[in-house]
PLY file of the C-alpha trace (Angstrom):
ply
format ascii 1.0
element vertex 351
property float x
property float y
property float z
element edge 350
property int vertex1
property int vertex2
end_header
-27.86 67.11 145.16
-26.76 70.37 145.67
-25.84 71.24 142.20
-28.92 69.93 141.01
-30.68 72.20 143.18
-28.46 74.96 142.12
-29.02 74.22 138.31
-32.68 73.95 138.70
-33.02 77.58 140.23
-31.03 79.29 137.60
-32.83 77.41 135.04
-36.53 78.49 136.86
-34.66 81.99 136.66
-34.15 81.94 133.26
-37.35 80.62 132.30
-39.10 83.40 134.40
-36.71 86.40 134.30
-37.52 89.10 136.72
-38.85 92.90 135.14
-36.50 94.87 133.63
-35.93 98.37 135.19
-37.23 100.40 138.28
-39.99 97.93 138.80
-37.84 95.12 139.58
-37.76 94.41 143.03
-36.07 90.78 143.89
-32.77 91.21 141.73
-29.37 90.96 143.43
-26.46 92.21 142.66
-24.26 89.44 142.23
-20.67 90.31 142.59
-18.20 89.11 139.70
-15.22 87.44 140.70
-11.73 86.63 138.70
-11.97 83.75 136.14
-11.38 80.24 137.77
-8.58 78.91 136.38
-8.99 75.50 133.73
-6.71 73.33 136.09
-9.47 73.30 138.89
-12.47 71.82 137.21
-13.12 68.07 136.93
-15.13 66.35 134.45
-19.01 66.59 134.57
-21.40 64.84 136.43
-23.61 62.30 135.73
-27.59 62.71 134.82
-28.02 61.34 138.60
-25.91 64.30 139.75
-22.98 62.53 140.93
-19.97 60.81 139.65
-17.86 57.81 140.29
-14.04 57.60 139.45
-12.40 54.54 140.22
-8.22 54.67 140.89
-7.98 50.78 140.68
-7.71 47.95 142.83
-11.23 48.08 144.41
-11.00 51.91 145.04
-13.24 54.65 144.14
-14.14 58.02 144.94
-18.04 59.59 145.01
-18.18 63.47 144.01
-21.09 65.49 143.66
-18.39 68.18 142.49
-18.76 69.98 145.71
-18.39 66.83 147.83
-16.10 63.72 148.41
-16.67 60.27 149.82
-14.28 56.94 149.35
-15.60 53.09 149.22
-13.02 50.22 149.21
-14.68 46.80 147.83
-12.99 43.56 148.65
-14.49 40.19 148.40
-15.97 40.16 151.72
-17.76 43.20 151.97
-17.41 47.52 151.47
-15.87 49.81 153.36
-16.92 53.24 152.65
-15.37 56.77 154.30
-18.00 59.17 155.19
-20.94 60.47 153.56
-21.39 63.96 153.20
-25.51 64.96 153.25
-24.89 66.31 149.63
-23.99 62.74 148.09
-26.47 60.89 150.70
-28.17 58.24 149.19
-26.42 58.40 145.88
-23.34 56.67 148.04
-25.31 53.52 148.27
-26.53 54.28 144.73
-22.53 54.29 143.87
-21.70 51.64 145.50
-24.76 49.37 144.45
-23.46 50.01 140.40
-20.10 48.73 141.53
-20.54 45.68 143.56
-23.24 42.74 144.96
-21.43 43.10 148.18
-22.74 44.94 151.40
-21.43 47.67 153.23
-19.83 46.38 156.16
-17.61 48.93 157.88
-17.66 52.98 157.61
-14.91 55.00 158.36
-15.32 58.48 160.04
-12.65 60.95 158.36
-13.98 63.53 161.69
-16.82 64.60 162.92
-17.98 67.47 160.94
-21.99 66.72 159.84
-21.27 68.27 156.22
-18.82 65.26 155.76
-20.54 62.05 157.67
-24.14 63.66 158.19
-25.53 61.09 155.88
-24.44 58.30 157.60
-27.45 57.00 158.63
-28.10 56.13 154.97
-25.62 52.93 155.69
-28.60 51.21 158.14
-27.31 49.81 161.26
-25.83 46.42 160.04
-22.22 48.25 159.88
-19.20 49.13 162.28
-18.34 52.57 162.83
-14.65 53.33 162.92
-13.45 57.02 163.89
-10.57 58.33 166.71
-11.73 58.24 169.79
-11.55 62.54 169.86
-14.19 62.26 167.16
-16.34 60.09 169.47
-16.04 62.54 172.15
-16.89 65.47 169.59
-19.88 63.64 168.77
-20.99 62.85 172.21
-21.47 66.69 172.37
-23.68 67.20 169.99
-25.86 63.97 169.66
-27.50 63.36 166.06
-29.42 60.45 164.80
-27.77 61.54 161.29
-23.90 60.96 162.84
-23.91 57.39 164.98
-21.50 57.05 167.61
-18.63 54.37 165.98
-18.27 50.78 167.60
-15.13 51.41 167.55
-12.37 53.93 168.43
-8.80 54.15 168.41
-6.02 56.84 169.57
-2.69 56.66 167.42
-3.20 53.88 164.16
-5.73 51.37 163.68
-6.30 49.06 160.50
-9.38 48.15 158.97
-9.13 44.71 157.43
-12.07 43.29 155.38
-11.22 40.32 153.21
-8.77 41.40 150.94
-8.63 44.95 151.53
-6.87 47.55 153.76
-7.34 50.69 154.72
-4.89 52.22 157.35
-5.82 54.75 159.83
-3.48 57.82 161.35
-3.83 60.17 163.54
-1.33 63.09 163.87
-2.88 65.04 166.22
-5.20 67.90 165.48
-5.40 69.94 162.47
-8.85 70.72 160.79
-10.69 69.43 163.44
-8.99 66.77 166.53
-9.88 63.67 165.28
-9.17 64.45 161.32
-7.71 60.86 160.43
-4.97 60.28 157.51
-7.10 57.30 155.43
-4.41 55.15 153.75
-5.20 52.70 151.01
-1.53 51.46 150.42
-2.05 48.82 147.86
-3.98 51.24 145.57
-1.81 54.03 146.98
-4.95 56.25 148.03
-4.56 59.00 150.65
-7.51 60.68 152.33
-7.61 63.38 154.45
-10.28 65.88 154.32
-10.71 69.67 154.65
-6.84 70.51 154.68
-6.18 69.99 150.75
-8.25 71.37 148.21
-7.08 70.77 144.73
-6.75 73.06 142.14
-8.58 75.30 144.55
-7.53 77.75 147.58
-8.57 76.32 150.94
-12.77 77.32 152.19
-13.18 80.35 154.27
-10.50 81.06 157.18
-8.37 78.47 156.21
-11.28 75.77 155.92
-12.37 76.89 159.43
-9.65 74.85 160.66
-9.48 74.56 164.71
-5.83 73.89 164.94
-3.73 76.57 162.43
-0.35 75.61 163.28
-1.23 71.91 162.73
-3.28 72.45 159.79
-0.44 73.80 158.53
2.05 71.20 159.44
-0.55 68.25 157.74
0.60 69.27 154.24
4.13 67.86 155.02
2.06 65.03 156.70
0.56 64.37 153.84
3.65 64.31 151.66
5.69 62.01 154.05
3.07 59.54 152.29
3.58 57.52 148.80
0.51 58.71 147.15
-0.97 58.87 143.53
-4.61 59.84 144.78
-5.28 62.43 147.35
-9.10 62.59 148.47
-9.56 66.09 150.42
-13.25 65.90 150.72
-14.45 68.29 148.77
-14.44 69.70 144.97
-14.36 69.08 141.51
-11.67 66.89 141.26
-9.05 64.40 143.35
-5.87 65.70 143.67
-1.92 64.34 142.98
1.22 65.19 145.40
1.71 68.38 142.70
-1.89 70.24 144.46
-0.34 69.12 148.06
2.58 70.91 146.66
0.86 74.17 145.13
-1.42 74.38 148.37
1.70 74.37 150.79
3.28 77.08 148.23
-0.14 78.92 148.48
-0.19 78.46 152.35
3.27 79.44 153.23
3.06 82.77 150.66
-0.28 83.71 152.91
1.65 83.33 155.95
4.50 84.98 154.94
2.33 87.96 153.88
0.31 88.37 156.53
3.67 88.06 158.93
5.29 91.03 156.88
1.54 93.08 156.94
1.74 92.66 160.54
5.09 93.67 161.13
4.36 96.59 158.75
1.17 98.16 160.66
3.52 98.92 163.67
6.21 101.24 161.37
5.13 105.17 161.22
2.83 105.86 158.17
4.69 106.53 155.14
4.04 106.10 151.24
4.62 102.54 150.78
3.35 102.05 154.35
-1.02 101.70 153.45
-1.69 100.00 157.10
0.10 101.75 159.71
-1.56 101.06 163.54
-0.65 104.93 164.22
-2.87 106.24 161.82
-5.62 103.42 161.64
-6.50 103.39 165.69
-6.37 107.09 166.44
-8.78 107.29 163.38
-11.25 104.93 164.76
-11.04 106.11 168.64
-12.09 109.74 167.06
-15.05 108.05 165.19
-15.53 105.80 168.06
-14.52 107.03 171.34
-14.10 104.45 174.31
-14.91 101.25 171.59
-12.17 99.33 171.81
-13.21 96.65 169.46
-14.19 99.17 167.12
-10.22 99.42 166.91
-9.28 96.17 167.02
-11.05 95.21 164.10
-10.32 98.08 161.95
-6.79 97.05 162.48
-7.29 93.49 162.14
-8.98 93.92 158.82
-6.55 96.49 157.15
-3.92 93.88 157.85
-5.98 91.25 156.40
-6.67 93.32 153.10
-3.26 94.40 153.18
-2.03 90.19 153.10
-4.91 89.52 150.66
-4.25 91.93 147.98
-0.04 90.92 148.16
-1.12 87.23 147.98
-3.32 87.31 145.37
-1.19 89.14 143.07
0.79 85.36 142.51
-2.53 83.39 143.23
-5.42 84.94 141.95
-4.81 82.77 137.93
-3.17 79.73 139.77
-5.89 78.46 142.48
-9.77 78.65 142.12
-11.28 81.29 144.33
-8.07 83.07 145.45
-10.58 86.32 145.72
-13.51 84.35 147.17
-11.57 83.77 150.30
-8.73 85.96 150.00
-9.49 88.02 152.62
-11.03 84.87 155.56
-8.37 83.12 154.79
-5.99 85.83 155.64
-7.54 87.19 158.00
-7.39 84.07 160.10
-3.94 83.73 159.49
-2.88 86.79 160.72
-4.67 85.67 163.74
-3.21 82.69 164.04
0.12 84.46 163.84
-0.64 86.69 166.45
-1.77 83.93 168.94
-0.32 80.91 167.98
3.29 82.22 166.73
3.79 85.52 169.18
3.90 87.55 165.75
1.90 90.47 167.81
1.54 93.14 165.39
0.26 96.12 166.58
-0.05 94.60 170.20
3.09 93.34 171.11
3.47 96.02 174.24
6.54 97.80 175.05
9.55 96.02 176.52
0 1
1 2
2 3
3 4
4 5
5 6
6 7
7 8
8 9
9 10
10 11
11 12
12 13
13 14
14 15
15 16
16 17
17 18
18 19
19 20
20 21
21 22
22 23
23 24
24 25
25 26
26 27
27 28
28 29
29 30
30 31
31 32
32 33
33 34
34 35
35 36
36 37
37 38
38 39
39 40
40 41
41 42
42 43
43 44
44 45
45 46
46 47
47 48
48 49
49 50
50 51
51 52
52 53
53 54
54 55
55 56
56 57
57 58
58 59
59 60
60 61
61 62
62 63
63 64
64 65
65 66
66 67
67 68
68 69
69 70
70 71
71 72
72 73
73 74
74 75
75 76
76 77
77 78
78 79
79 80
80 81
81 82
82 83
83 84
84 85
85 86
86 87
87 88
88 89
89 90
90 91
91 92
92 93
93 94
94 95
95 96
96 97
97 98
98 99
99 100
100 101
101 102
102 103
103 104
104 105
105 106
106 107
107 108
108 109
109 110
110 111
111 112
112 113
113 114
114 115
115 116
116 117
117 118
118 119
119 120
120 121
121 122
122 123
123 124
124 125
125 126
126 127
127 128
128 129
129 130
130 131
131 132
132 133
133 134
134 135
135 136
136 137
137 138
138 139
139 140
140 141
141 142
142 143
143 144
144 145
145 146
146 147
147 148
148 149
149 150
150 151
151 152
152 153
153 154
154 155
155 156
156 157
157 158
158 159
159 160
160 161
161 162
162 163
163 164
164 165
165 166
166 167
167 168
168 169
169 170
170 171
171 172
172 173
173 174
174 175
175 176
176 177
177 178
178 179
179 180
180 181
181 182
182 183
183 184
184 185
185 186
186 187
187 188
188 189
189 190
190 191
191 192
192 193
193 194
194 195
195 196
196 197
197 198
198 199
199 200
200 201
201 202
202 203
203 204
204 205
205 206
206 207
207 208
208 209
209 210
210 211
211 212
212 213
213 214
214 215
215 216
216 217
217 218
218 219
219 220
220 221
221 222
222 223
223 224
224 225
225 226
226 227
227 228
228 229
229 230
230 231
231 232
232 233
233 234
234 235
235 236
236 237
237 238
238 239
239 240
240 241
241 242
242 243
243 244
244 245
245 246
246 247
247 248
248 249
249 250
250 251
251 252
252 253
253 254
254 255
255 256
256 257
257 258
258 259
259 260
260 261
261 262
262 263
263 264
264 265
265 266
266 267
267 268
268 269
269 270
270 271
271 272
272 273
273 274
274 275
275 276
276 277
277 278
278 279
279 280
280 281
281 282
282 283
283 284
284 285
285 286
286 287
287 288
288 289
289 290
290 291
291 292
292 293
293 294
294 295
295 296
296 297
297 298
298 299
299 300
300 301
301 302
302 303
303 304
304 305
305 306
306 307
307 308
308 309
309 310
310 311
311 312
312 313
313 314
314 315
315 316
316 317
317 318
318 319
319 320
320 321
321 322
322 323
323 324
324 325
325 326
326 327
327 328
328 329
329 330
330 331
331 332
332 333
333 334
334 335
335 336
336 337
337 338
338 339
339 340
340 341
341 342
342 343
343 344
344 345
345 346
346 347
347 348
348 349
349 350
């Protein structure tokens, strides 16, 4: 739906391009980012905007390249995983070109509307399945668009419908608490969504994840699993263990970076020394006198460029958008570093 949209602007654009010269009012200037590398795209969509790819065994994924969703038919009925507003009702479109059989059971991955806020496309002759954090996130913020499940669970819970299986995990929070490992074993299918993205660097501060450290952790999660399919939820493509693999490398480089910027803005100023606390906050108090956060941030973000410019240097032809997000996604994990791993920088006090 999305893309659609998207390729029916530019095409409107095109068809009415705006004046040429100082006239021209409503232009923007775009900015130009690297090239995205091959290895990230997936193949095209269909005319309908969407595409189907099945992995076998009564499994198959929904993309709208920007989105993912899961269904699982077995002879008794479907269980689909979530249904991001993007795909909406193209995932009973999908489903309804694959099988006769209804859609009995839907699986929450978390509670995030971008991921199950078309939900209420599925009518209400289903069960809900989701952890029971999800429930409670939900119960926050209620919406006719995300149903509360019929059912909840804490550690593992199995969904068995005729001949099919799909096992449920929970490994405590990463992305969101609630974010379920989705396991379809026979087909060996793994979904877990917003921590992996293949072939691409993870969305803005580390896919706005609320739990860093765990976040981190669920890419060894992940790989503790005997997959051939990974479903992250969004993108052009599924992923195999190798983009678990490259992400981790990708993830671990960022923190590693961003731990050496941060130990590097407390050293004197020097010529290999760019980000140096001693020159950076007197600068900004003299500009600023008395703002405090004026400070912190100008420190916060020169250690942030500082990480993004060293990681990128390995990443920017590897991973799609390694300049997109380069600097979020650092700058959230110097953050994280500071106040989930004691990594202080700047303000680590005097002992």
């Amino acid at each position: 739906m999305l893309f659609s949209l998207v390729y029916g602007i530019l095409a409107a654009a095109r068809a009415t391009a705006a004046p040429q010269g100082p006239a021209a009012s409503n232009t923007v200037n775009a900015p130009q980012y690297a090239p995205v590398p091959t290895g990230a795209f997936g193949p095209n969509l269909t005319a309908a905007g969407y595409r189907v790819e099945t992995f076998g065994g009564g499994a198959y994924m929904v993309t709208d390249n920007l989105y993912q969703a899961l269904f699982l038919v077995s002879d008794e009925g479907v269980i689909v995983v979530d249904n991001p507003p993007t795909i909406g009702m193209n995932m009973i479109y999908a489903v309804g070109n694959v099988t006769d059989a209804p859609i009995t059971h839907v699986v929450y991955s978390h509670a995030h509307a971008d991921h199950i806020g078309g939900a209420f496309f599925y009518g209400d002759n289903i069960t809900i399945i989701a952890h029971r954090d999800t429930e409670e996130e939900l119960s926050l913020t209620p919406d006719p668009n995300r149903p509360l499940p019929d059912v909840t669970f804490t550690k593992r819970h199995k969904v068995c419908v005729g001949n099919q299986t799909l096992e449920l995990e929970y490994k405590g929070p990463n992305h969101q608490p609630g974010n379920i490992f989705i396991y379809a074993r026979s087909q060996k299918v793994l979904m877990l969504v917003d921590v992996v993205f293949p072939g691409w660097v993870p969305f803005a501060y580390l896919a706005q994840s609320q739990n860093i450290p765990g976040w981190i952790l669920a890419h060894d999660q992940i790989l503790e699993y005997d997959f051939d399919y990974y479903v992250g939820g969004h993108l052009t493509r599924y992923g195999v263990r190798a983009d678990v693999e490259t992400q981790k490398e990708y993830v671990l480089d960022l923190k590693n970076n961003c731990e050496q910027a941060l130990i590097l803005s407390t050293l004197p100023p020097n010529a290999t020394n760019p980000i140096s606390a001693f020159v950076i906050v007197p600068a900004v108090f003299e500009t600023n006198p008395g703002n405090v956060w004026a400070s912190f941030r100008e420190y916060e973000d020169a250690v942030a460029r500082y990480c993004e410019m060293v990681t990128n240097q390995k990443w920017l032809t590897r991973l799609g958008g390694a300049d997109v997000y380069g600097f979020s996604n650092a700058y959230q994990m110097a953050e994280s570093l500071r106040i989930d791993y004691n990594i202080l920088g700047q303000f680590a006090g005097s002992t």
